[in-house]
C-alpha positions in Angstrom: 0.0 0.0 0.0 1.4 3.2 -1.0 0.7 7.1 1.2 -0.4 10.0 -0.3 1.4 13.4 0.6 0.4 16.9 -0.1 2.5 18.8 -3.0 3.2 22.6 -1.7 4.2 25.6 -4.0 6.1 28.8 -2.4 8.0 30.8 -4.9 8.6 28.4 -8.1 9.6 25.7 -6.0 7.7 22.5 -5.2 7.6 20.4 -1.9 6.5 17.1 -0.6 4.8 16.5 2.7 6.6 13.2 3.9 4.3 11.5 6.6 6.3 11.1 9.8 7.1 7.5 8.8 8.8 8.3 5.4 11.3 11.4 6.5 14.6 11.1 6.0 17.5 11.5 8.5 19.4 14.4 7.1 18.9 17.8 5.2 19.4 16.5 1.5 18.6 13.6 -0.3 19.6 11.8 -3.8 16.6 12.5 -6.1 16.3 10.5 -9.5 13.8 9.9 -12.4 12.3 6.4 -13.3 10.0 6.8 -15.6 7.3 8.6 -14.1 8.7 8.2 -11.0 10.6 10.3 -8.8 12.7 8.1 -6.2 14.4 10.5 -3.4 17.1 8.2 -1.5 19.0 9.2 1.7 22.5 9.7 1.4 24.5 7.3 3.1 28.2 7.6 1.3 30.6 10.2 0.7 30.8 8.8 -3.0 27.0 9.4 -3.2 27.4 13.2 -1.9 30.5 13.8 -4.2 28.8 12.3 -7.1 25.6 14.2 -6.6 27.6 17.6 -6.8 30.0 17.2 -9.4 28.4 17.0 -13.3 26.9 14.1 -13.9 28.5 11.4 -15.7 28.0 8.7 -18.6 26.1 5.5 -16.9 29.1 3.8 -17.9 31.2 5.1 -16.0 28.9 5.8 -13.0 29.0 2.0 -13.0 32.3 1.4 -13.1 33.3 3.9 -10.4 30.5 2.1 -8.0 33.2 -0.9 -8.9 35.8 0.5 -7.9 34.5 2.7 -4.9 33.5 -0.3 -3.3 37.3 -1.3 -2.3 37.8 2.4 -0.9 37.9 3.0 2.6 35.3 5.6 3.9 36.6 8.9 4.3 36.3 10.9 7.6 33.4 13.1 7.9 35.4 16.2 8.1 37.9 15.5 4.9 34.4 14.4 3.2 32.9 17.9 4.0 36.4 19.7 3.0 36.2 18.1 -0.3 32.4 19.0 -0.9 34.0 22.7 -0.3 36.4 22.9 -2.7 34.6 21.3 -5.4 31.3 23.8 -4.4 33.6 26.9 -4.3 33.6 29.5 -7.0 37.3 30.1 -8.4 37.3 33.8 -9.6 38.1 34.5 -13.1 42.0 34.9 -13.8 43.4 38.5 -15.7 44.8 37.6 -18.8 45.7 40.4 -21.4 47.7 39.4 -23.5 45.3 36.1 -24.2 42.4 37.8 -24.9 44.5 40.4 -27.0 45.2 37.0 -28.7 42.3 35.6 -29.4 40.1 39.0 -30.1 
């Protein structure tokens, strides 16, 4: 038997009201497309944070990396976090005169 939850709109953005028995542990969850289906999943794995904040890759190699991840050892909550960081952070654009009098 499947619930039923109540969609809410505030300012272009839409929400689902998880019954108590269907919330997630957490602030952000793994959201995916199957078909019709939306499937949120809880994240569990620093692969499965880094992955979901990085560009999205070929299923290919999504598959093979979940090969190879597999014999990694689990990275310490704070390196995991520091990681996120640097690959969220915004590098500024670099000065470079005499390239773009190059290439004008």
């Amino acid at each position: 038997m499947s619930d039923i939850a109540k969609i809410v709109r505030s300012d272009g953005v839409q929400a689902v009201q998880l019954p108590p028995e269907l919330r997630f542990d957490g602030d952000t969850v793994q959201i995916r497309r199957d078909g019709e289906a939306v499937i949120l999943e809880p994240i569990t794995d620093e692969r499965v944070r880094l992955q979901s904040r990085v560009h999205p890759f070929d299923a290919g190699v999504v598959a093979a990396m979940d090969a190879e991840w597999s014999s990694f050892p689990r990275l310490p909550d704070d390196l995991a976090d520091e990681i996120l960081a640097a690959v969220e952070e915004e590098t500024p654009q670099q000065e470079r005169p005499e390239l773009d009098a190059l290439f004008k």
